[in-house]
C-alpha positions as CSV (number, residue, x, y, z in Angstrom):
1,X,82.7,-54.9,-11.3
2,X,84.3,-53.8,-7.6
3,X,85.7,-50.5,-6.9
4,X,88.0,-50.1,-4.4
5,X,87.5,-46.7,-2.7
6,X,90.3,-45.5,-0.6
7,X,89.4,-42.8,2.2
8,X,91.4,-39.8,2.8
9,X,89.4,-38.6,5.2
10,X,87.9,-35.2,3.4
11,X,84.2,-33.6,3.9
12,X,83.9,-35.0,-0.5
13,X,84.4,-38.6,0.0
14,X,80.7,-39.4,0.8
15,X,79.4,-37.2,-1.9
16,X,82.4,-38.9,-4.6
17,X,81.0,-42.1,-3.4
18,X,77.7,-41.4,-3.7
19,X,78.8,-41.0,-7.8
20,X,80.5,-44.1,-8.2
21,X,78.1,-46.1,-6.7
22,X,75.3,-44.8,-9.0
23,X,77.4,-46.7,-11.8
24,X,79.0,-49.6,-9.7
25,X,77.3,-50.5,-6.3
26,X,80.2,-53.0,-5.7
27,X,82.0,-50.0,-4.1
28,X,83.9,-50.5,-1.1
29,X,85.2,-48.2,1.0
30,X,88.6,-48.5,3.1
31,X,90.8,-46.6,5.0
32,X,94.1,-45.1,3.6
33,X,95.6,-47.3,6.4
34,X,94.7,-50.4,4.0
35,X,97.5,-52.4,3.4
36,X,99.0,-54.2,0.2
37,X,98.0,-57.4,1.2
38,X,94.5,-56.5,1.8
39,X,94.1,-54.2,-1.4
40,X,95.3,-57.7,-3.1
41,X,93.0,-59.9,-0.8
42,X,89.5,-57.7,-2.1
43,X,90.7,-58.0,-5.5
44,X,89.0,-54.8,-6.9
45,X,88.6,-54.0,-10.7
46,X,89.4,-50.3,-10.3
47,X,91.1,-48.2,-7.3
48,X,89.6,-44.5,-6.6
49,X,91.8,-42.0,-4.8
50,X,89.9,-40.0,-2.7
51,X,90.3,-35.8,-1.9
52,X,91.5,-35.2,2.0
53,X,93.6,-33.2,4.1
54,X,97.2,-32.5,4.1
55,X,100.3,-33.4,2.0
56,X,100.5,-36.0,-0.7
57,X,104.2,-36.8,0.6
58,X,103.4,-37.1,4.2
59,X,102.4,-40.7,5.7
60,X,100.0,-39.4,8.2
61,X,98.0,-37.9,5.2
62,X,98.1,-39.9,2.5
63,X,99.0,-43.4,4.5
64,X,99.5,-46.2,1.9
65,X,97.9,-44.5,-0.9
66,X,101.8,-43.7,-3.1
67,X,102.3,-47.9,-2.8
68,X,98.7,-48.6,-4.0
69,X,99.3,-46.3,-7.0
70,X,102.7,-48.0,-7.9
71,X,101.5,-51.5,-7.2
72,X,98.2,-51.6,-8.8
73,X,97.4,-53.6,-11.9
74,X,94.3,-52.1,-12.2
75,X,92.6,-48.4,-13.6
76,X,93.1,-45.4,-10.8
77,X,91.1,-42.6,-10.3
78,X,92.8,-39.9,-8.1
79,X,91.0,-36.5,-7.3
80,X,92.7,-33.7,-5.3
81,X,94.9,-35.0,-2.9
82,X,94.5,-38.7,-4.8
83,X,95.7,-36.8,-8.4
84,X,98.5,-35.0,-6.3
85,X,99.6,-38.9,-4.5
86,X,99.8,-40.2,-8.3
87,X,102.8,-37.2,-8.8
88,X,104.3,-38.1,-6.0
89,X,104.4,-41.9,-6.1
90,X,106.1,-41.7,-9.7
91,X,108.6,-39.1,-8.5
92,X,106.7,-35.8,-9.1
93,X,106.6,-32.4,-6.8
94,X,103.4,-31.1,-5.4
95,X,104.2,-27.5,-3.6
96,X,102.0,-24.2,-3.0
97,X,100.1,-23.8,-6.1
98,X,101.3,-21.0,-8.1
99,X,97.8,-19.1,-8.5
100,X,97.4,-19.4,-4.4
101,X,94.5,-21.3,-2.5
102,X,91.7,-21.5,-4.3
103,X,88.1,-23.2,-2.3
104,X,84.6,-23.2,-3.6
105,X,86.2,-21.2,-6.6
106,X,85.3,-22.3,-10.2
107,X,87.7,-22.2,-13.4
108,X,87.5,-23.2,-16.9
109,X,89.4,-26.1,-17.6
110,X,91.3,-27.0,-21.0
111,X,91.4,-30.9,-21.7
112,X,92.7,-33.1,-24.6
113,X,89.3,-34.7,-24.9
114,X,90.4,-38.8,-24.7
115,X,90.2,-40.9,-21.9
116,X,88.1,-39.7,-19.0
117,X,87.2,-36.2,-20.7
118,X,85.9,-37.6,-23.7
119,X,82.8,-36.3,-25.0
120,X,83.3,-33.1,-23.0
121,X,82.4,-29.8,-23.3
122,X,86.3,-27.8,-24.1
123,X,87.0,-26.0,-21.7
124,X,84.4,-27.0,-19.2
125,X,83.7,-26.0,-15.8
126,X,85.7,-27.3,-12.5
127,X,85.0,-26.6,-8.9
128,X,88.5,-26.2,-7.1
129,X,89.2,-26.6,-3.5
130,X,93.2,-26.5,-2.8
131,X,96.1,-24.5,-2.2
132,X,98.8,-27.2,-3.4
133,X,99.4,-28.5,-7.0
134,X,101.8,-30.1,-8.9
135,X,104.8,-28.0,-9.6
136,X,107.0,-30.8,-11.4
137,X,105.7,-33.7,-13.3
138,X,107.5,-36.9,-13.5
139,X,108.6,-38.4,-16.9
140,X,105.9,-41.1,-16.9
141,X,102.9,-39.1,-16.6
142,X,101.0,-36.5,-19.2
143,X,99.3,-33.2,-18.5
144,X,95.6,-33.7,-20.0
145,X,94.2,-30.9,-18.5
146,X,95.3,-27.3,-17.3
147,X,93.6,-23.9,-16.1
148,X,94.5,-21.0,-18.3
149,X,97.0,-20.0,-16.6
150,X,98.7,-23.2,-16.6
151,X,97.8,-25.0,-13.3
152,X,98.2,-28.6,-13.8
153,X,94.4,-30.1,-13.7
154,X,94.5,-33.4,-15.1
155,X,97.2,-36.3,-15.7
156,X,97.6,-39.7,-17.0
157,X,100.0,-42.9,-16.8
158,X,101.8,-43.0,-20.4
159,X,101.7,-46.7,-20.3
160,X,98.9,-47.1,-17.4
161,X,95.5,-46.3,-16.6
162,X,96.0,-44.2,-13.8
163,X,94.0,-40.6,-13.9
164,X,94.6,-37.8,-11.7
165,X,92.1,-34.8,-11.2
166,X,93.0,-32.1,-9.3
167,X,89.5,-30.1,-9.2
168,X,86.3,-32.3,-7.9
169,X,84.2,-33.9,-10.0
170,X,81.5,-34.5,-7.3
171,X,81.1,-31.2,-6.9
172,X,77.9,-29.1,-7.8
173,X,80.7,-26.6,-8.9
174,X,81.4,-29.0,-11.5
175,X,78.3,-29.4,-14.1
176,X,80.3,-32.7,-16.3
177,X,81.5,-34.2,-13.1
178,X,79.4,-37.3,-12.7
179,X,80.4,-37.8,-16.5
180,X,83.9,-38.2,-15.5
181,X,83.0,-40.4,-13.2
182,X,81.2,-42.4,-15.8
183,X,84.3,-42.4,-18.3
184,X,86.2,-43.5,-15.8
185,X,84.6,-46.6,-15.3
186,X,83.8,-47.5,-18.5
187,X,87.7,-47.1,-19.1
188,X,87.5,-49.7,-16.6
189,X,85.5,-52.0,-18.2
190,X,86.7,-52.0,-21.3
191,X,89.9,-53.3,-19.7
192,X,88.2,-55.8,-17.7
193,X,86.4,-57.1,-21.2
194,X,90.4,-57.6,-23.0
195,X,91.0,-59.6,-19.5
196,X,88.2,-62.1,-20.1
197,X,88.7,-62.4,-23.4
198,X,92.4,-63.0,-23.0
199,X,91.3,-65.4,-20.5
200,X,89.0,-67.6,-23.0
201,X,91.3,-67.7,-25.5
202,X,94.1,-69.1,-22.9
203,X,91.4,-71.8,-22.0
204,X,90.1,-72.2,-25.3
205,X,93.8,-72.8,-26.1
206,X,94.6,-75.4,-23.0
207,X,91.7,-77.4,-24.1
208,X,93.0,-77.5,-27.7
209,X,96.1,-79.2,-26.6
């Protein structure tokens, strides 16, 4: 399995690679300058967002990371900034968070317990390091996590496996965060299993004929 890890440029990345890699070594890690083509060219089997600097709508932050969201065909992770990007590309707004700037702070975090937070602890702990957040959510994408007072933590794709984290799981703030890593990629795998089974059966079927 190859993970495509796209660099935001924040002091996290290294430590958020560090947790992937433990469960996929295949990780490779590109600038958010990457383009399309490129993205299509390594042919990954799941796309991380990374945490960094800056605005989610501003090219000089986030660089190509809102058309890798909307173009992928494969599971996306996006933490911090990344989870903030997702909003964005799909028509959300990410503004100054209501509860203000929050950094090295901890809070406990409600989830729905499917997906990447199954098997959690509910709440559970998250480390937080921002000061924006998403202040309107698009139509295509769920809340499935949220501080107690209503600061949107987590979201998914209704109809795609795209994830968005707004705390850190790499973080030693966060105690469950290298098993949110792990769901993640099992997610991932699951999905790359129905492709190769899908594939057999069309190749089973051509050789039928």
């Amino acid at each position: 399995m190859k993970v495509l890890f796209v660099n935001n440029k924040d002091s996290f990345v290294w430590n958020l690679v560090d947790y992937v890699s433990i469960f996929e070594p295949d990780t490779i890690v590109v600038p958010n300058t990457i383009s399309l083509k490129e993205v299509r060219d390594i042919n990954p089997d799941a796309i991380v967002i990374s945490p960094g600097p800056g605005h989610p709508a501003n090219p000089r932050d986030i660089g190509n990371c809102l058309d890798i969201i909307r173009e992928s065909t494969v599971p996306v992770l996006g933490v911090c900034l990344g989870h903030q990007a997702i909003a964005v590309a799909f028509g959300g707004e990410v503004s100054h968070s209501p509860s203000g700037p929050l950094h090295g702070k901890t809070s406990p975090i409600n989830h729905n317990g499917k997906g990447i937070f199954q098997g959690l602890p509910d709440p559970l702990v998250g480390g937080r390091y921002h000061s924006l957040a998403i202040t309107r959510l698009p139509e295509v994408l769920d809340v499935t996590a949220r501080t107690e007072d209503g600061i949107i933590m987590g979201i998914k794709h209704k109809k795609r496996p795209i994830y968005g984290l707004q705390f850190h799981p790499e973080s030693v703030l966060t105690p469950q965060g290298l098993k949110i890593v792990e769901n993640f990629l099992k997610d991932s795998k699951t999905l790359d299993d129905i492709e190769d089974d899908c594939r057999k059966i069309r190749a089973s079927a051509r050789h039928r004929k």
